[in-house]
DSSP file (Angstrom, degrees, kcal/mol; ACC not computed):
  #  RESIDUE AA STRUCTURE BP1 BP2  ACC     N-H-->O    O-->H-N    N-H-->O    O-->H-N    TCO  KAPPA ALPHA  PHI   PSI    X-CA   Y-CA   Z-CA
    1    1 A X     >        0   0    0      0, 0.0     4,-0.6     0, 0.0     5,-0.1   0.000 360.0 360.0 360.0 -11.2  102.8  109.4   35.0
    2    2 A X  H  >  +     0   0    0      2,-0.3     4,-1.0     1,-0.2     5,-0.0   0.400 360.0  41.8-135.5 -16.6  105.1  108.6   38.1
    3    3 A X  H  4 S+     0   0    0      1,-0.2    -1,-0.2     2,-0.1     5,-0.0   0.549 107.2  63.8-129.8  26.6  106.5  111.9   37.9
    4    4 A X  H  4>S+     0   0    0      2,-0.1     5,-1.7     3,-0.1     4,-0.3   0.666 109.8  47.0 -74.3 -30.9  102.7  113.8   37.1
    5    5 A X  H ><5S+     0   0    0     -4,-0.6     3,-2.3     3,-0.2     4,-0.4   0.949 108.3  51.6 -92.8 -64.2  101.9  112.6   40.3
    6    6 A X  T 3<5S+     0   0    0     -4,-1.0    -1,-0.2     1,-0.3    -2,-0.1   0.762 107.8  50.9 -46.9  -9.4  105.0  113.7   41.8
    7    7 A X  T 3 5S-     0   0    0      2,-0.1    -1,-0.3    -3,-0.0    -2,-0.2   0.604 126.9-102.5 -93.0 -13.1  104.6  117.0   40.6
    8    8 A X  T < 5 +     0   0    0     -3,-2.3    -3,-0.2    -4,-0.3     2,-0.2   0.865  66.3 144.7  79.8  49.8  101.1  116.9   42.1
    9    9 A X      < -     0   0    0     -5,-1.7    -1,-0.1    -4,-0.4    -2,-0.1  -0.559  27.2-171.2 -85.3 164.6   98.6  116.4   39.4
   10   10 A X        +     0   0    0      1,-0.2     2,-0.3    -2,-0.2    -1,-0.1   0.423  58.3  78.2-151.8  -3.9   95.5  114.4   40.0
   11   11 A X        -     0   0    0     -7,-0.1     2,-0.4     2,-0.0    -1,-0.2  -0.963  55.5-168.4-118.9 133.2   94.0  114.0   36.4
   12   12 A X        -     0   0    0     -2,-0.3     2,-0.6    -3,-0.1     0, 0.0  -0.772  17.1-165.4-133.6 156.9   95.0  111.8   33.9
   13   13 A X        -     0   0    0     -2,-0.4     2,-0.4     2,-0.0    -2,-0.0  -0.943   8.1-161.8-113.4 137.2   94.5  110.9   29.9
   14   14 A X        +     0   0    0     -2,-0.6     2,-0.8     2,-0.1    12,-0.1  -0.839  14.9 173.4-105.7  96.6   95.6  107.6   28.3
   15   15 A X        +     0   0    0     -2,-0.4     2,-0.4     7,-0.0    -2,-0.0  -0.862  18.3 146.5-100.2 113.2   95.8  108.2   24.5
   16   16 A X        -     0   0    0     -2,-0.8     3,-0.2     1,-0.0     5,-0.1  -0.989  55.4 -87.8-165.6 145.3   97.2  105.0   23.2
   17   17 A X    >   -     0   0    0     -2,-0.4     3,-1.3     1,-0.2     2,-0.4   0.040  65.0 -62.0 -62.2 174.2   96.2  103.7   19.7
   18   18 A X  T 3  S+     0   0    0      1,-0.2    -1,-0.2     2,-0.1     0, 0.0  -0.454 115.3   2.5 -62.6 119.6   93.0  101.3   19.1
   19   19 A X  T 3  S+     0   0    0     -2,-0.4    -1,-0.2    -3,-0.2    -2,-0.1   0.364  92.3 117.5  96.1   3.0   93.2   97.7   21.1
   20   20 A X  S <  S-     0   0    0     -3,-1.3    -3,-0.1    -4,-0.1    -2,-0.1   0.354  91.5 -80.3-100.2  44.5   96.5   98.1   22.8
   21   21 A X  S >> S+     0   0    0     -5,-0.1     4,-1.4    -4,-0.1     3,-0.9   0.222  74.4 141.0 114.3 -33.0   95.6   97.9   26.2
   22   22 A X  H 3> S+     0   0    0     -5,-0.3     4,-2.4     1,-0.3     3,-0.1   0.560  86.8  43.8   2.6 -68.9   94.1  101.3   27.6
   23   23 A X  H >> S+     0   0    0      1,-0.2     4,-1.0     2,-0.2     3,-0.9   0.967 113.4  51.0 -48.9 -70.1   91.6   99.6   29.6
   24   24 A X  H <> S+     0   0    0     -3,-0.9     4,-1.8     2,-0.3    -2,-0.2   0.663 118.1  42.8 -70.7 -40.8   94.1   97.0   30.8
   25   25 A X  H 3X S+     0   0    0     -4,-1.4     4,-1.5     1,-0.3    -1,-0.3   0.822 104.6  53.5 -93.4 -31.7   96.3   99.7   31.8
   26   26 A X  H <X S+     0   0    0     -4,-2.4     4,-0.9    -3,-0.9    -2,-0.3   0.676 104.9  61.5 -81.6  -5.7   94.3  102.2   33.3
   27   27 A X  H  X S+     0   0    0     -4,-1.0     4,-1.1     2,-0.2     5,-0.3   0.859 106.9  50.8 -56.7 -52.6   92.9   99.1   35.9
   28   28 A X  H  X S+     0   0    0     -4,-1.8     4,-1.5     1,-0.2    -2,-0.2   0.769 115.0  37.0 -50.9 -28.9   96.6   98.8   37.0
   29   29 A X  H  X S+     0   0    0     -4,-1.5     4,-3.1     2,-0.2     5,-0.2   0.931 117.5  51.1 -98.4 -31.3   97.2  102.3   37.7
   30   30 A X  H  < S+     0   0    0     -4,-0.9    -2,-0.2     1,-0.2     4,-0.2   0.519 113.5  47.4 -87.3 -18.8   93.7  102.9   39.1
   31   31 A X  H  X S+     0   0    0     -4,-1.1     4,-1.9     2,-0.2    -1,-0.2   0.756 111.8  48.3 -75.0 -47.7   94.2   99.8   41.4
   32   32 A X  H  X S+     0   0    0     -4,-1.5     4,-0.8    -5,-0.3    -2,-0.2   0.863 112.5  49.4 -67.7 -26.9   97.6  101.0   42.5
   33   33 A X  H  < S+     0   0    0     -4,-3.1     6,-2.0     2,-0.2     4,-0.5   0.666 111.4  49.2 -79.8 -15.1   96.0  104.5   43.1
   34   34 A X  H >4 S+     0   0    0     -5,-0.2     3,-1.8     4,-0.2     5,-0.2   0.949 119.3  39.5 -63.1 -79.1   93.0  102.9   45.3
   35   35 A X  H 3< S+     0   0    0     -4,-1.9    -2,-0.2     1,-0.3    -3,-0.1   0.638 114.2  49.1 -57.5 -16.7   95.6  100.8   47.3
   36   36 A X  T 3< S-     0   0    0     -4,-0.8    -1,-0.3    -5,-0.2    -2,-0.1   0.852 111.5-122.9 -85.6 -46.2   98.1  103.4   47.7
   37   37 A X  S <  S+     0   0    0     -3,-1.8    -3,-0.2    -4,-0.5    -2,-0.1   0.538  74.7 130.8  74.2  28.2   95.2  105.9   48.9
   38   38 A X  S    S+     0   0    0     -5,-0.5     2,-0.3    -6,-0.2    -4,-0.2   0.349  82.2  11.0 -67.4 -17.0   96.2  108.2   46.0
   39   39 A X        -     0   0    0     -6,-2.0    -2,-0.2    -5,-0.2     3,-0.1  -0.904  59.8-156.8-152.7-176.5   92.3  108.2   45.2
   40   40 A X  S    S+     0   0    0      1,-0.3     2,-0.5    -2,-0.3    -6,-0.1   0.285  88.2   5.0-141.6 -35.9   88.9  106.8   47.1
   41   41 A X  S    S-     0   0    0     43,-0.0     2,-0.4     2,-0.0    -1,-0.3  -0.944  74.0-148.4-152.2 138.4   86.5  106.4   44.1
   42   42 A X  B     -a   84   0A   0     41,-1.6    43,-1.6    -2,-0.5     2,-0.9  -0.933  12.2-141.7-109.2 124.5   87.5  106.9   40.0
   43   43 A X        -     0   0    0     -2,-0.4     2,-0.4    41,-0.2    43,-0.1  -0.672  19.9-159.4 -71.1  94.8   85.2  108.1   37.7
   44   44 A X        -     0   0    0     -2,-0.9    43,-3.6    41,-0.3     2,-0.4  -0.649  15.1-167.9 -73.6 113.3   86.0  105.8   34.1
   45   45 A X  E     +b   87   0B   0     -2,-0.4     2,-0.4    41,-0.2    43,-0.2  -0.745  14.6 173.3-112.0 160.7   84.6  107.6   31.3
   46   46 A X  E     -b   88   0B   0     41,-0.9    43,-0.7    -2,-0.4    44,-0.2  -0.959  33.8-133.9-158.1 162.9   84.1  106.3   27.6
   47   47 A X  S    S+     0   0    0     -2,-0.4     2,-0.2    41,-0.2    41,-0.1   0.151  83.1  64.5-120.3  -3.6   82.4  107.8   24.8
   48   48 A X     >  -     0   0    0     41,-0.0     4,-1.3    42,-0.0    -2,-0.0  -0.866  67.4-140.4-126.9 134.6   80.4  104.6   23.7
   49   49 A X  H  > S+     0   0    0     -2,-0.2     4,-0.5     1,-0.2     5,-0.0   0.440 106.9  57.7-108.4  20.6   77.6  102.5   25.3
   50   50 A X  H  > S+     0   0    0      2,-0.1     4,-1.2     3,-0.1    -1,-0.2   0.717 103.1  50.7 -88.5 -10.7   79.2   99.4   24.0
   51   51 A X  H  > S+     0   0    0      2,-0.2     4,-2.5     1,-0.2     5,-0.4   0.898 102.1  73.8 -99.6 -22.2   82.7  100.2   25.8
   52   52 A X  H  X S+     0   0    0     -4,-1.3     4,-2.3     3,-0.2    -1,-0.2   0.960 109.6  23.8  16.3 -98.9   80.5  100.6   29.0
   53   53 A X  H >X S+     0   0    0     -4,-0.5     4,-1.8     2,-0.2     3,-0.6   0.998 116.8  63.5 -65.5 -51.9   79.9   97.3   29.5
   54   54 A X  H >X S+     0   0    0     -4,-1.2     3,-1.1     1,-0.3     4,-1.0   0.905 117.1  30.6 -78.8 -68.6   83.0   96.4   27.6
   55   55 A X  H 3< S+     0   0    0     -4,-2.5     4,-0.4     1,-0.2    -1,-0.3   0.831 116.0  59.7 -46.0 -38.3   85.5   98.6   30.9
   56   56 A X  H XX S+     0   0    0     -4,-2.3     3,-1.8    -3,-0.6     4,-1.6   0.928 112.6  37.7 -72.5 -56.8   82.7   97.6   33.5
   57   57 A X  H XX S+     0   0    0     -4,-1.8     4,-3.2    -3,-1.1     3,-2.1   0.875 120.2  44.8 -60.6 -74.6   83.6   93.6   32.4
   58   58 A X  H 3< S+     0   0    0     -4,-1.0    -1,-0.4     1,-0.3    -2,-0.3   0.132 111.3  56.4 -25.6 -26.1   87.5   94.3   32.1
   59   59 A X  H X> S+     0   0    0     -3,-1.8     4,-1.8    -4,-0.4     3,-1.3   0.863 112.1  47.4 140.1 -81.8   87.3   96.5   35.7
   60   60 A X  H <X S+     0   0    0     -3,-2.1     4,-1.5    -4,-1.6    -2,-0.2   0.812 110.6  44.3 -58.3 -63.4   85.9   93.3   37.1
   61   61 A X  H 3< S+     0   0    0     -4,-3.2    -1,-0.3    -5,-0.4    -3,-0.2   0.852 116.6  46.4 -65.9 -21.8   88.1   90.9   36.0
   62   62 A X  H <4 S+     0   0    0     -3,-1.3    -2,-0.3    -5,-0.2     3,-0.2   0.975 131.4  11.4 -85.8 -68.2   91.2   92.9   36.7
   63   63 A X  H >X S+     0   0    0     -4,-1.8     3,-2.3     1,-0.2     4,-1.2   0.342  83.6 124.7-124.9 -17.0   90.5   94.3   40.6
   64   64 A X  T 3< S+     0   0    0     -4,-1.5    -1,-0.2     1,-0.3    -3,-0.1   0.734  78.5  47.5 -58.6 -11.9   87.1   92.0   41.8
   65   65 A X  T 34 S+     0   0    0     -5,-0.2    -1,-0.3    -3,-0.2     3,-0.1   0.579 123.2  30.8 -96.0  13.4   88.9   90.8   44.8
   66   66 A X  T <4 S+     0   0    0     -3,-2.3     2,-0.2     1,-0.5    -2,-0.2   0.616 124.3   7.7-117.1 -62.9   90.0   93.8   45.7
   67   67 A X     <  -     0   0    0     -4,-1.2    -1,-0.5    -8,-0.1     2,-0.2  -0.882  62.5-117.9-125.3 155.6   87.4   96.9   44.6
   68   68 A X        -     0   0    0     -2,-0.2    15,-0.5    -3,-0.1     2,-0.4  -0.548  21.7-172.9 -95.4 155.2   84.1   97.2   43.2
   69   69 A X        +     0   0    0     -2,-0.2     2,-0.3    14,-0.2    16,-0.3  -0.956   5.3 174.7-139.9 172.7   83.1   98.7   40.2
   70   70 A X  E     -c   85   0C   0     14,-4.8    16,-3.6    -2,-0.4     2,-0.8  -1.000  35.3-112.9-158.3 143.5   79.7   99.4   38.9
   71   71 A X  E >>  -c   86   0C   0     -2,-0.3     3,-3.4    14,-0.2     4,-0.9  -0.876  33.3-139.7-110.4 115.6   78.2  101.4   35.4
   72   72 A X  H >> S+     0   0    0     -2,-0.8     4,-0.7    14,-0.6     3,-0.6   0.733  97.1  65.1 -36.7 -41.5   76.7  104.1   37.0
   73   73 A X  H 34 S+     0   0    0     13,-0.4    -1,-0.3     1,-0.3     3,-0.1   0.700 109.0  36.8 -89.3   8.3   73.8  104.0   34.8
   74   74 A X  H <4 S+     0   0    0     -3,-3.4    -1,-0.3     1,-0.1    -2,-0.2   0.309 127.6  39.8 -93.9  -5.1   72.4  100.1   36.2
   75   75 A X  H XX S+     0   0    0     -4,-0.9     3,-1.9    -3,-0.6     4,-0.7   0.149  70.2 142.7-135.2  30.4   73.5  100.9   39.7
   76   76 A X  T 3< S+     0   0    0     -4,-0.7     4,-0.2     1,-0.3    -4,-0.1   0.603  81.4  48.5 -44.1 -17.3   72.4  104.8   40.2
   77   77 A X  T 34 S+     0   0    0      1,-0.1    -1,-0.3     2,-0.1     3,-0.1   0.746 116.1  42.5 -95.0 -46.6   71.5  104.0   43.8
   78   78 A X  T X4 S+     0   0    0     -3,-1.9     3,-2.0    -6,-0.1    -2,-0.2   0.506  79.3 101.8 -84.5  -3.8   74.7  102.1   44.6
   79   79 A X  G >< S+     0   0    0     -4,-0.7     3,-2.8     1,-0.3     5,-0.1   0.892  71.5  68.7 -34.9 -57.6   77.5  104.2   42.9
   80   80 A X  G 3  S+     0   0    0      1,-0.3    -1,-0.3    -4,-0.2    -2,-0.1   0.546 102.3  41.9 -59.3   4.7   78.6  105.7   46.1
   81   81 A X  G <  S+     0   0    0     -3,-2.0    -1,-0.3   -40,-0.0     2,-0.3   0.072  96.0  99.0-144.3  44.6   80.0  102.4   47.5
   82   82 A X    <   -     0   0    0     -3,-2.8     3,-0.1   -14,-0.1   -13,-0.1  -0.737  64.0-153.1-105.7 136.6   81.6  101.6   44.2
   83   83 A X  S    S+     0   0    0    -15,-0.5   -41,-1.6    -2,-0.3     2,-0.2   0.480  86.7  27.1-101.5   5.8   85.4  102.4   43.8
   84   84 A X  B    S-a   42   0A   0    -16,-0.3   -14,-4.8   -43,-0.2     2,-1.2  -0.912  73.4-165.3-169.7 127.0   85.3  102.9   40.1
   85   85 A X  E     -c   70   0C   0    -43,-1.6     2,-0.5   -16,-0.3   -41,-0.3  -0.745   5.5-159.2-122.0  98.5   82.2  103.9   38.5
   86   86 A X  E     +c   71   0C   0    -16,-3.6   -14,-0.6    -2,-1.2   -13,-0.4  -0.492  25.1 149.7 -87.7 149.3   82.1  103.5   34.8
   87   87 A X  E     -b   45   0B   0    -43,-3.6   -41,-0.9    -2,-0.5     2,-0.1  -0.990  43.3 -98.5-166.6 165.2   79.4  105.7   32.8
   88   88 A X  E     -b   46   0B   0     -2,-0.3   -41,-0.2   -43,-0.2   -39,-0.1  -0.375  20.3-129.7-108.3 132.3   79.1  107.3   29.2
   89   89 A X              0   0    0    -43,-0.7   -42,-0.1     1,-0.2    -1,-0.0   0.724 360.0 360.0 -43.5 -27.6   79.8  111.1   28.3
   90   90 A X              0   0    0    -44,-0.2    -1,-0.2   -42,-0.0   -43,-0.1   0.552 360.0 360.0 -74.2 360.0   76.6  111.1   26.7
């Protein structure tokens, strides 16, 4: 990832099998890219509206003393002063 950035890419996939971390890992890099100022807001997408809630929680627990996060579709009105905004392809 560390040398996608350098190369100047700005979008990323994490494909990594079921339950080893994904979430866990994309809040570290998405924290380091907040503080760094390598992004301003991340859009978290999931394909499910149980993993929704499930990243929103996981989001929260990782970064709340640092950034907000919100699921776009309980906070439609407040997204824009969220720094990770989680919400459903569907």
């Amino acid at each position: 990832m560390q040398d996608a950035i350098a190369e100047g890419h700005s979008r990323f996939l994490f494909e990594m099998a079921t339950g080893t971390g994904k979430t866990l890992t994309a809040a570290a890099v998405i924290k380091l890219f907040l503080r760094t100022g390598n992004a301003r807001r991340v859009l978290f997408l999931v394909d499910r509206l149980e993993l929704e809630d499930q990243a929103n929680k996981a989001f929260v627990a990782q970064i709340k003393n640092d950034y907000t996060s919100v699921i776009y579709k309980e906070r439609r009105d407040e997204w824009r002063k969220a720094e990770i905004v989680v919400t459903t392809v569907l």
